[in-house]
C-alpha positions in Angstrom: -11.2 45.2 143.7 -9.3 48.2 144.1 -10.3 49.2 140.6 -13.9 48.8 142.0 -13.4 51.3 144.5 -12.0 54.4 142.8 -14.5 54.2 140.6 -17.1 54.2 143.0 -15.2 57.3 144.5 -15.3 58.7 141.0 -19.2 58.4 141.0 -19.8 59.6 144.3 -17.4 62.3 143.7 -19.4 63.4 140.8 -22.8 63.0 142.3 -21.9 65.6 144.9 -20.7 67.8 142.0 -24.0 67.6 140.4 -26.1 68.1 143.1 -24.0 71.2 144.6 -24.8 72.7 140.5 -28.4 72.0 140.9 -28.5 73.2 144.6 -27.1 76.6 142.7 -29.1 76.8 139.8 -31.8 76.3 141.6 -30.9 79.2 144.4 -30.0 81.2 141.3 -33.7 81.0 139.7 -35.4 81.3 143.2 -37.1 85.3 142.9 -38.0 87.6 145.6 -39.8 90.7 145.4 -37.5 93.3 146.2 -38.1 97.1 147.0 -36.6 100.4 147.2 -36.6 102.2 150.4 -37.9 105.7 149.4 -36.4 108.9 151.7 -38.7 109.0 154.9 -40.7 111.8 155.8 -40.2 114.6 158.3 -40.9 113.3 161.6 -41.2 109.8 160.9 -38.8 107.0 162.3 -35.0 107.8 162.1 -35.7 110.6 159.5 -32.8 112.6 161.2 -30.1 109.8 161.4 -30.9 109.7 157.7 -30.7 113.8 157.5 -28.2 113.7 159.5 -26.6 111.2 157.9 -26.9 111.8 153.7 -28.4 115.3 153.5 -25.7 117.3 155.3 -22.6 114.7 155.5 -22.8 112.6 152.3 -24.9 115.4 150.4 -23.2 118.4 152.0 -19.9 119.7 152.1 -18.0 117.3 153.8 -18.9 114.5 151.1 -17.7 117.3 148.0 -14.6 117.8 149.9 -14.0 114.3 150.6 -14.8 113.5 147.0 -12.3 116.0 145.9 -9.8 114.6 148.1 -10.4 111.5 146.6 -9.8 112.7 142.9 -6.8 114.2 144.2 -5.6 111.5 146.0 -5.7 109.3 142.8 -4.3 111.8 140.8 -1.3 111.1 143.0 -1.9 107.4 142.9 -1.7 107.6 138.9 1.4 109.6 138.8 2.9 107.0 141.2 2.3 104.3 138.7 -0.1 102.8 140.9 -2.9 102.6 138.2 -5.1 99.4 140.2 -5.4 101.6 143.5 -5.6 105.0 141.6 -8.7 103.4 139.7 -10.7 102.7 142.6 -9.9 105.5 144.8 -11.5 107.3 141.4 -14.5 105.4 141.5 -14.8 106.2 144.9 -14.8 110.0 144.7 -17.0 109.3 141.5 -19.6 108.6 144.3 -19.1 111.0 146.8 -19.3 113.9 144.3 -22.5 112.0 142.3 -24.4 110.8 145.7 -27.0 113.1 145.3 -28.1 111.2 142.0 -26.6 107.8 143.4 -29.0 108.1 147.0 -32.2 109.1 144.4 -32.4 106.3 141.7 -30.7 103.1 143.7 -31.9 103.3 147.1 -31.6 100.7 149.6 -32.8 97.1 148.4 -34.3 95.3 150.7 -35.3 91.2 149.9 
């Protein structure tokens, strides 16, 4: 009898494995249109918090001196042997100094 039940454990055990796999394939196939948000226009809803925001912070000078702080700070982080953290700290500044063609071609997505 107590054979019986482990084995039904087993089964039910399984069945919940197999139906969490098909509840994930399933959200995996499932498509949605997505967009990119384009840059707004002068005057139109929150076009300065995004001025504000990417043209003369992450676009201006305070995002190339932030990204050169960046290189420089993993220049450090290298020569400390600290090679994981130096790596993203680089790929950090990699952004800052490239956001002007990072803000242009990704965007936004929105589902």
């Amino acid at each position: 009898m107590n054979t019986n039940f482990t084995r039904q454990e087993k089964h039910i055990r399984q069945a919940k494995i197999l139906t969490g796999l098909a509840v994930l394939l399933a959200a995996c196939l499932l498509t949605v249109n997505a967009m990119a948000m384009t840059v707004p226009a002068a005057g139109s809803f929150a076009y300065d918090l995004y001025d504000i925001g990417v043209n003369q912070i992450l676009l201006g000078p305070i995002g190339f001196i932030a990204g050169v702080a960046c290189m420089v700070f993993a220049a450090i982080l290298a020569i400390r042997q600290m090679i994981l953290p130096a790596a993203g700290v680089v790929l950090g500044g990699a952004f800052l100094l490239k956001a002007d063609s990072v803000v242009q071609t990704i965007g936004a997505v929105i589902c």
